[in-house]
C-alpha positions in Angstrom: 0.0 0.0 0.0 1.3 3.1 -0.7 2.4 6.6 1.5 0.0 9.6 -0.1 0.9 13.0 1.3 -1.1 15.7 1.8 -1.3 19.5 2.4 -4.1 21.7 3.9 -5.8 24.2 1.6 -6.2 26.6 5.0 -3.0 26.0 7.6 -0.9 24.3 5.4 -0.3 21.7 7.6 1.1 18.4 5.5 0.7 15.0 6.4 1.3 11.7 5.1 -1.4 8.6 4.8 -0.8 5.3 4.3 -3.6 4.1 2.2 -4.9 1.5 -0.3 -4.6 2.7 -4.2 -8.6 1.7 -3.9 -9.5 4.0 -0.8 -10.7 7.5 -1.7 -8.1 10.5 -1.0 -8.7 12.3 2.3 -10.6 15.5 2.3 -10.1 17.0 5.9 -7.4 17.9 7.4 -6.9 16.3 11.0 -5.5 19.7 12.7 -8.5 22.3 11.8 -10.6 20.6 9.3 -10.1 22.2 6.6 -9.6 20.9 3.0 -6.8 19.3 1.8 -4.7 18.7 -1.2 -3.3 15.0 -2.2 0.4 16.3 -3.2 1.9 14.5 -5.9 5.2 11.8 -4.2 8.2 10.9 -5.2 7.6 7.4 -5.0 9.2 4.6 -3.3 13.0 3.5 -4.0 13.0 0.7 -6.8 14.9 -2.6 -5.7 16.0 -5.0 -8.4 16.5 -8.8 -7.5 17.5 -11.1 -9.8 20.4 -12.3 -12.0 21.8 -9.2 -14.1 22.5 -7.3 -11.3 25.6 -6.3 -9.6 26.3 -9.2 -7.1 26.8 -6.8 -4.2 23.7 -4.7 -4.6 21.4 -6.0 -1.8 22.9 -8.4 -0.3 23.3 -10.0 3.2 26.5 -10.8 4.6 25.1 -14.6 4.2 23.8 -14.6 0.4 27.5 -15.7 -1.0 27.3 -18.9 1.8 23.6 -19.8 0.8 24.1 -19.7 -2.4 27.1 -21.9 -3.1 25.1 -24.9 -0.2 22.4 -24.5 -2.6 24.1 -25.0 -6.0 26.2 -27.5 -4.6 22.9 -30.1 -3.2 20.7 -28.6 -6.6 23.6 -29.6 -9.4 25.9 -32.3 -9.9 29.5 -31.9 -10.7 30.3 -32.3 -13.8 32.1 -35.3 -15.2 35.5 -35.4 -15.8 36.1 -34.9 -19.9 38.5 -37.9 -21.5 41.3 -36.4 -23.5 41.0 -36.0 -26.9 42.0 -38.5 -29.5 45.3 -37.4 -31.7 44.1 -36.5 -35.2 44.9 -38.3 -38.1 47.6 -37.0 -40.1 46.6 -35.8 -43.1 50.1 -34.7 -44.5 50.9 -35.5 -48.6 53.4 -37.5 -49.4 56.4 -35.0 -51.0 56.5 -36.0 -55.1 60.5 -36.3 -54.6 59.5 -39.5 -52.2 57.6 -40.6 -54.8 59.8 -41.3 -57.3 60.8 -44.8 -58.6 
């Protein structure tokens, strides 16, 4: 739910509500009565989870610790790779060798 503030139309006090997006705006002000204006916020601060991030923007000291226990019980390490077979040569016999 969000933080609305508002400001009195006659004593200018200003005051914050915290109210549902559905509920209508105030209309008295709570010191003298008199109207009031729903003042236009500057929001709440945007936090972004998720991979693509920074890895040190909002985290707990813990994160790093969880996060390797749970990668290490979730995957399985991987196999070990066989070395590769040599290649074939593919080199031409010289035509000086193949004289007779």
């Amino acid at each position: 739910m969000p933080t609305y503030e508002y400001e009195c139309q006659k004593c200018h006090h200003r005051f914050e509500l915290f109210q549902s997006i559905k509920e209508k705006p105030k209309r008295s002000c709570p010191n003298c009565g008199g109207r009031v204006k729903r003042l236009l916020g500057t929001g709440a601060g945007i936090i972004f989870k998720g991979s693509g991030f920074y890895s040190t923007d909002y985290r707990k000291p813990g994160y790093t610790e969880a996060a390797k226990k749970e990668s290490a019980t979730t995957t399985p390490a991987p196999a070990a790779k066989e070395p590769a077979a040599p290649k074939p040569s593919t080199k031409r016999a010289s035509a000086s060798n193949n004289k007779s």
